[in-house]
N, C-alpha and C positions, 0 to 999 in steps of 0.2 A: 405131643407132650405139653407141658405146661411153662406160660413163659416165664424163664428167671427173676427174679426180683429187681426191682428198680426202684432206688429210694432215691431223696432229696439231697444224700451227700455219696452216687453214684457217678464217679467221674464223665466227663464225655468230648469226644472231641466231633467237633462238623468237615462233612466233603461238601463241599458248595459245587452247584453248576450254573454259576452265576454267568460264566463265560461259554456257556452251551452255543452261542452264535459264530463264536472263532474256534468254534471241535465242527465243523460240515463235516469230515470225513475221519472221527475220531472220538475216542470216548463213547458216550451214548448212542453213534452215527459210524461206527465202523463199517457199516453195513453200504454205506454212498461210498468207502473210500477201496484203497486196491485191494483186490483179489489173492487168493494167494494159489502158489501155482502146484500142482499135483506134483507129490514125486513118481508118480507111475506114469502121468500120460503128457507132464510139461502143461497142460494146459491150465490158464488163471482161473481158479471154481469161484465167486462170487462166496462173500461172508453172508451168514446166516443172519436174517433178521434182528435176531435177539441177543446175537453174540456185542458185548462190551466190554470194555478194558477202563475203566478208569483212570487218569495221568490227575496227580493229585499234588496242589501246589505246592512249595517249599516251605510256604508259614506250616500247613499244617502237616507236613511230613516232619518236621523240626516238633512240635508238640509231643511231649515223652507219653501222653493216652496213645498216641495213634500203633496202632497196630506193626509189630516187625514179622515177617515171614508168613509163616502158617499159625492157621490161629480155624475157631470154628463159630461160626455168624448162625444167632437164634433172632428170627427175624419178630415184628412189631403183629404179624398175623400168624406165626405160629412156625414158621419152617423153620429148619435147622438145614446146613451144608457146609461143607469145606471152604474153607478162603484163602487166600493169600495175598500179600504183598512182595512184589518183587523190582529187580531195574535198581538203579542208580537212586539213591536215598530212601527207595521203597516205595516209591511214588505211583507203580501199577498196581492198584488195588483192583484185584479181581476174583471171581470163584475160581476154585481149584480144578484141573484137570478139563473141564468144561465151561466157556466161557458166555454160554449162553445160560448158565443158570443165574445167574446173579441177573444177567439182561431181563431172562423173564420175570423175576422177581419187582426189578422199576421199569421196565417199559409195561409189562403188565398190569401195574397199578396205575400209568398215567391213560394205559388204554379204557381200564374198567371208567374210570372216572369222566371218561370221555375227552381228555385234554387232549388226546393223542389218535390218529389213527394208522394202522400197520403202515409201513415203506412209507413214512413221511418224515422228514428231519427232523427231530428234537430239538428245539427253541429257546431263546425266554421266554416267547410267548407261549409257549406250550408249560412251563413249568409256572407263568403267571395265572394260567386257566386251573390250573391244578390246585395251587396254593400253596407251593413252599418249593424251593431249590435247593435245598439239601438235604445229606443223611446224616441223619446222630447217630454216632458210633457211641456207645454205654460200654465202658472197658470192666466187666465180669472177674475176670482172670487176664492173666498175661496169655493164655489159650482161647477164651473164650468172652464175644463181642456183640451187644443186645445191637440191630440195626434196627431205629425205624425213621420210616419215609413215608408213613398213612398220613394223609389232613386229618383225618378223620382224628385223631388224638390230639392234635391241637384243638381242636376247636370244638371242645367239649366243655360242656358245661354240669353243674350238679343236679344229677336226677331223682337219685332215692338216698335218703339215710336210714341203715339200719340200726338203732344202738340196744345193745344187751346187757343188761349187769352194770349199769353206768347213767348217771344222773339220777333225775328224781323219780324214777321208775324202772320197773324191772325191764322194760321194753320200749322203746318209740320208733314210731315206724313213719317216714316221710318220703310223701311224693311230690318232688317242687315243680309248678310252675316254669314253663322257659323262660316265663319273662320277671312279673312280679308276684312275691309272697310274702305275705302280711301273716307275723303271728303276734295275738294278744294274748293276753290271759292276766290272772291276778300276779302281784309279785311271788319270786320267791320262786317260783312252778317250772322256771327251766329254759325259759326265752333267751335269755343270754348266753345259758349254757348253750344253747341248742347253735346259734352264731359260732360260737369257740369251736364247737363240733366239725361245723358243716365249713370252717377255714383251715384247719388241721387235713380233712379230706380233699381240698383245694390244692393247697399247697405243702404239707406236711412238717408243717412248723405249727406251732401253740403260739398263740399271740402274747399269751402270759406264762397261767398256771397250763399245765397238761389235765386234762379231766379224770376226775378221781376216782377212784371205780367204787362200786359197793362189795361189801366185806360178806362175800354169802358163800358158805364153804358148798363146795363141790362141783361151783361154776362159774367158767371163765366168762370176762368182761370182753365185748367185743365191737368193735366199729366197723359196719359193714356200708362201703359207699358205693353209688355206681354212678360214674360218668358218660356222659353220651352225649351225641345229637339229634338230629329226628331221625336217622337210620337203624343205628344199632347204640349199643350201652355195654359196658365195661363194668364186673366188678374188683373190686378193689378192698381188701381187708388186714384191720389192726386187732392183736392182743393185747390184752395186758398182762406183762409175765411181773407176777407178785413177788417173785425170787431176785428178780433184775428191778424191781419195781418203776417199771417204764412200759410204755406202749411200743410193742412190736410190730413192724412189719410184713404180712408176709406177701401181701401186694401189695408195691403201691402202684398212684399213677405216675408216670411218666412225666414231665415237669409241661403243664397246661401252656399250650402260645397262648396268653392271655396275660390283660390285666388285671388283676384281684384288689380292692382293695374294702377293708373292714375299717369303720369310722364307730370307734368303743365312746363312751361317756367318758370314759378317763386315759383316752389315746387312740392313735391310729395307726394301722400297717396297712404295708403296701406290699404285693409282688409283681414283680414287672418282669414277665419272661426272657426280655433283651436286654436286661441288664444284669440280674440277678436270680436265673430259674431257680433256683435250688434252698435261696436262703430269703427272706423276707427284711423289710425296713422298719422298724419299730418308735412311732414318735411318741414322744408324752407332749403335752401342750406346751410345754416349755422348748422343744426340741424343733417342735414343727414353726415353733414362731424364731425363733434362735439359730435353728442349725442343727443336724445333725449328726456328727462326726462315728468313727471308730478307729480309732488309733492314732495314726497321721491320715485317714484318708477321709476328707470331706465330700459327705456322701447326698449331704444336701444344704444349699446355702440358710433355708427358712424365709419365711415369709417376707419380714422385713427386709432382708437386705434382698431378695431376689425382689420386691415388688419395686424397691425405687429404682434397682439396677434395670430391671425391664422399662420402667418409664425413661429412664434416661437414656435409652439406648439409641443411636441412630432408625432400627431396624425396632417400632416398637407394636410390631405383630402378635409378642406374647402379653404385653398390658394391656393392646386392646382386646384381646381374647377375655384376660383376666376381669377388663368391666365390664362385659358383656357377660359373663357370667355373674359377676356380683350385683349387678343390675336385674337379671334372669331371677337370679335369688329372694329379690326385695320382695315383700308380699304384696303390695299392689302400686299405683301410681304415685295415689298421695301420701306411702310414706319410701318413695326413692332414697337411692344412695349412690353413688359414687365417688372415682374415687378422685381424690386433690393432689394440691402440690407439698411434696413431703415436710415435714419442718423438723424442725432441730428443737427437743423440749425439753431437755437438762443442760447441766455444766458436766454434767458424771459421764454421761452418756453420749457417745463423740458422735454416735448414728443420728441421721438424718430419719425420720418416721415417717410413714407414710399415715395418710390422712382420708377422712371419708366425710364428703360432700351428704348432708342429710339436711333433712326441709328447714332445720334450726338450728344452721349451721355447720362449722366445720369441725373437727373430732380427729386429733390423732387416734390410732386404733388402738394404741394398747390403752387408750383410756373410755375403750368402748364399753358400752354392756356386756355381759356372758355372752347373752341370746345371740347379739351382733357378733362377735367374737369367734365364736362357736360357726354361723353361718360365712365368716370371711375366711377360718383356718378351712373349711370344707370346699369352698372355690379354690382357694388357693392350693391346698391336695388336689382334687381333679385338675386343675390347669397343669401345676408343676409334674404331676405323674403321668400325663399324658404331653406336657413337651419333655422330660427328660427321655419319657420310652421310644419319641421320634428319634431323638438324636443318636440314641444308642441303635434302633435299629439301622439307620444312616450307618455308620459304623460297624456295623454286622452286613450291611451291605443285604437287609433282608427286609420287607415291607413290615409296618407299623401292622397292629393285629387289628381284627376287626370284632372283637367281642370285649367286654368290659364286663366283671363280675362284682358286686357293690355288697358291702352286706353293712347293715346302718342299724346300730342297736338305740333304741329309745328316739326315733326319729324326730319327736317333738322338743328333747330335753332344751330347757331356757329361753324354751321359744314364747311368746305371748300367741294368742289364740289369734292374730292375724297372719303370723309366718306359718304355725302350726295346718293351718287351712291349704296356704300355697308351697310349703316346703319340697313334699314327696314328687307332687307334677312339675316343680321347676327341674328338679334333678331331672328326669326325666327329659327335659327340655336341655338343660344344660349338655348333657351327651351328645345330643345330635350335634350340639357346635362344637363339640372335638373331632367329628369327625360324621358325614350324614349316612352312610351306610352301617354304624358299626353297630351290633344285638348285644343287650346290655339285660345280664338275670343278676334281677334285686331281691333280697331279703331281709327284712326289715323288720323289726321290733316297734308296736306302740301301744300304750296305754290312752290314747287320744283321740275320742271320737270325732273329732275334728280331720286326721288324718285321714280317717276314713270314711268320711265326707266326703274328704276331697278328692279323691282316687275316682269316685263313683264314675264320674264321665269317662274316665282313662279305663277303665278295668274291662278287660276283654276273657269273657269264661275261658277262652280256649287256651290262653297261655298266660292264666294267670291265678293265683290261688291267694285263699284267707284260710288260716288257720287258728284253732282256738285252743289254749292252755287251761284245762280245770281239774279243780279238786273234785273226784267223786270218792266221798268217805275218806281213806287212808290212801286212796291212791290218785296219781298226777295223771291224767289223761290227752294225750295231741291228738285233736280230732281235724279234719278238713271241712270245715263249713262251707255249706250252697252259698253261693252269694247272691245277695238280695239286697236293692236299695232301699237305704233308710231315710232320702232324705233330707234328712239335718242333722246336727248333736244332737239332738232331745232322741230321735228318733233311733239311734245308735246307741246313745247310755239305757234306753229301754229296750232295744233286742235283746235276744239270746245272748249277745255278745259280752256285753255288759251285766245284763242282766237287772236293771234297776227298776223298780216299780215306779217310781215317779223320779224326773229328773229334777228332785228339789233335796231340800235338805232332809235330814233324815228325822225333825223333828214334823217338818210339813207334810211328810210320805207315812207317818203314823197318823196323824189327826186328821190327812182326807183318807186312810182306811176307815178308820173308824166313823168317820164319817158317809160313807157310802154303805158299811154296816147298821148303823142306826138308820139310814133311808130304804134298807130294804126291810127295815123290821126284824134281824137277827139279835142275836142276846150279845149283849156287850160287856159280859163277864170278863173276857180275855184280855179287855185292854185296862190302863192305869184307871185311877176312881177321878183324875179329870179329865177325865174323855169318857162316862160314861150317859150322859144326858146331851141333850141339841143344846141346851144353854150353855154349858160348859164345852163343848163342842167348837161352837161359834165362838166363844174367848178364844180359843189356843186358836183358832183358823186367823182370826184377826192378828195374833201374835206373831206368825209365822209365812201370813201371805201375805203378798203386797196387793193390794186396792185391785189391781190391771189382770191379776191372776184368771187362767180361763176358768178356773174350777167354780169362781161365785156364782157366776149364772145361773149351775145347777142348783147349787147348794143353794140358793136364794128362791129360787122357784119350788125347789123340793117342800121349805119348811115355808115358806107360805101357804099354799096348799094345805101342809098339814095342820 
């Protein structure tokens, strides 16, 4: 059968077997503990391998999700069976009537995955090889309880998007990269959209607006995603019901163990699996540098006050993380940053500001450039979103994730062409020091053949993709381009990519056409009446190119000669 739905406001509660070490003969190990004795023959028969019984603590027997009595469990790979909770608060969660079905169901998956092998005791260390020590119970009905206990669903990432009837075309079809994907194209054509998309399929929240479907009678708008790892992939699909006029569910994913987070031109969201699966954090620039609150609960202090509180701190592991990233960031030696000691720069304003050490001095930060600005709120997001997601899993009493999903629209925006060079490969770099094992899939928006420069040494065909956005005629086309080094910028603004005939201005990319037209002796009807002779030629070339230009030599040699 097909499995139940699962959305983003799907309640759920956790069985942790975080204390597997003090069950030897219990729980997931009844099989080491006593026997039970025959009524016919008295003698103790040995429990069956697979038989378990679950003893389930009081926090989460007190949780009004958790399951009371009989109820029926549709599992994360597809089975359905009887369950029950029974005993004194309800605290033996087990299959019904047979107590080895449920055992096969998780000793089964710790066996396939190799964590486990038959008549060995169940562990931490055996659920540390696995990758996760609990079950998510997903409460369906007060009858009916999604179980899942697969790694494999965590640690998925975005594989294909399919969208129909929705954006700038009737169709777009993408296959990402595990690691990085780079899409260009002209404005306008859907790059950003295509971001809103592929976070909505992430996490099942719209960072803003919800994407708006096209108005085509007789055919539904649909969002087709599939998540996976390099084994298998999962799809997952949205409608849009024009009656409800919203995007429907009729699969989703399951709340990703992962970090997410989307860095917009005009804000940032975050999802953080251990803090908040199911809903998303939403800053605008004002928020991220300020704080950002909902209701009475301060959900994050902001840049300013947590950078001086971190410098201030006895324990100051998270500021030096934090320079060490902001320093990661700089575009090269000689124009470093770091960061100083905070200062006090109003009478209005009672906060102490932190400050950035630069070659020419010192700089509180809200008096910095954009570009600076823009690269100091982006360290300060990855630092803070990956110590808040330690602490919370500390508290979940579950390991910090080890994937990270990044999606960065206009990766260049306010940058000058020196950060624009080092930006993408510092991020890059910047991950590995949150944490050195964690796989990190980027998607990333540029208009900047400088970005794409600079990738050139990092970019690995096998798990990594460029994408190209173009108008052919009346319709929007996402193609996947071979990747080919270009290079430099000049070399890049004249691929396919860009498409430019000459990396100059658009009055100098007419007058050396025309000029290599009159050198091979074609008619120069096509172009204006001054660009149709060499003497009028050589004026506009003198007007528009500088002295050093490589184009003279020719052009110099050409009409000597002639």
């Amino acid at each position: 059968m097909s499995l139940p739905a699962i959305t983003p406001e799907t309640p759920y509660v956790d069985i942790s077997f975080s204390r597997a070490d003090a069950q030897q003969k219990s729980n997931l190990n009844t099989f080491f503990g006593k026997g039970r004795e025959s009524k016919t023959t008295g003698k103790i028969v040995p429990r069956d391998w697979y038989e378990v019984e679950i003893i389930v603590d009081k926090k989460t027997t007190d949780n009004p999700i958790y399951p009371q009595g009989d109820f029926t469990a549709h599992t994360d790979d597809g089975l359905t069976f009887a369950c029950s909770t029974q005993g004194d608060r309800s605290k033996n969660f087990r299959s019904k009537d047979d107590l080895k079905i449920l055992g096969r169901w998780i000793k089964g998956k710790l066996e396939k995955s190799g964590a486990l092998k038959q008549f060995e005791p169940v562990t931490s260390e055996t659920f540390q090889k696995y990758g996760r020590d609990y079950i998510r119970l997903y409460k369906l009905s007060d009858s009916d309880y999604y179980l899942e206990f697969d790694v494999s669903i965590q640690h998925k990432m975005l594989k294909e998007l399919h969208l129909k009837w929705v954006g700038s075309a009737p169709q777009f079809d993408v296959e990402f990269g595990e690691r990085i994907n780079l899409f260009t194209g002209d404005n306008g054509l859907g790059k950003t959209f295509l971001l809103d998309v592929a976070w909505w399929a992430l996490t099942g929240n719209w960072s803003e607006h919800p994407a708006f479907p096209q108005q085509v009678e007789g055919e539904t708008p649909e969002i087709i995603s599939f998540l996976g790892n390099q084994k298998n992939s999962e799809e997952y699909r949205s409608l849009f019901s024009y009656s409800d006029q919203k995007w429907l569910n009729l699969r989703m994913s399951p709340s990703l163990r992962s970090l997410i987070i989307y860095v917009r031109v005009d804000g940032l969201s975050v999802l953080d699996s251990a803090r908040q699966p199911s809903s998303s954090y939403h800053f605008t620039t004002d928020s991220l540098w300020n704080g950002l609150k909902v209701g009475d609960k301060v959900l994050c202090n902001g840049l300013i006050h947590d950078w001086v509180n971190w410098q201030r701190q006895p324990d100051r592991s998270q500021f030096e993380l934090l320079s060490r990233v902001i320093q990661q960031l700089a575009p090269h030696a000689d124009e470093w940053m770091e960061p100083g000691e905070p200062l006090r720069v109003s009478v209005e304003d009672v906060r102490n500001i932190p400050t950035l050490n630069l070659p020419y001095g010192t700089v509180p930060v809200i008096y910095a450039s954009a570009g600076i600005k823009r690269i100091l709120g982006l360290a300060y997001l990855l630092v803070w979103a990956w110590y808040e997601h330690t602490l919370a899993s500390k508290l979940r009493q579950q390991k910090p994730v080890d994937q990270m999903i990044l999606l960065m629209d206009e990766v260049e925006a306010h940058l000058h062409p020196q950060w624009q060079r080092s930006i993408l490969p510092a991020i890059l770099e910047v991950t590995r020091s949150l944490q050195k094992q964690i796989a990190i899939q980027v998607m990333a928006t540029t208009h900047s053949p400088l970005v794409l420069a600079s990738i050139e040494p990092q970019f690995d065909e096998e798990q990594d993709k460029l994408f190209l956005f173009e108008l052919s005629g009346k319709n929007v086309i996402l193609k996947e381009v071979p990747w080919a080094k270009q290079g430099d910028a000049v070399g890049w603004l004249t691929s396919d990519i860009f498409g430019l005939k000459q990396a100059r201005s658009r009055e100098a990319e007419i007058a050396i056409d025309a000029s290599y037209t009159w050198m091979r002796g074609d008619s120069m009807e096509t172009f204006p009446e001054y660009l149709r002779t060499k003497e009028k030629i050589h004026q506009e070339l003198l007007r528009v190119l500088p002295e050093h230009d490589r184009f003279w030599p020719r052009w110099i040699v050409n009409t000597e000669v002639e």
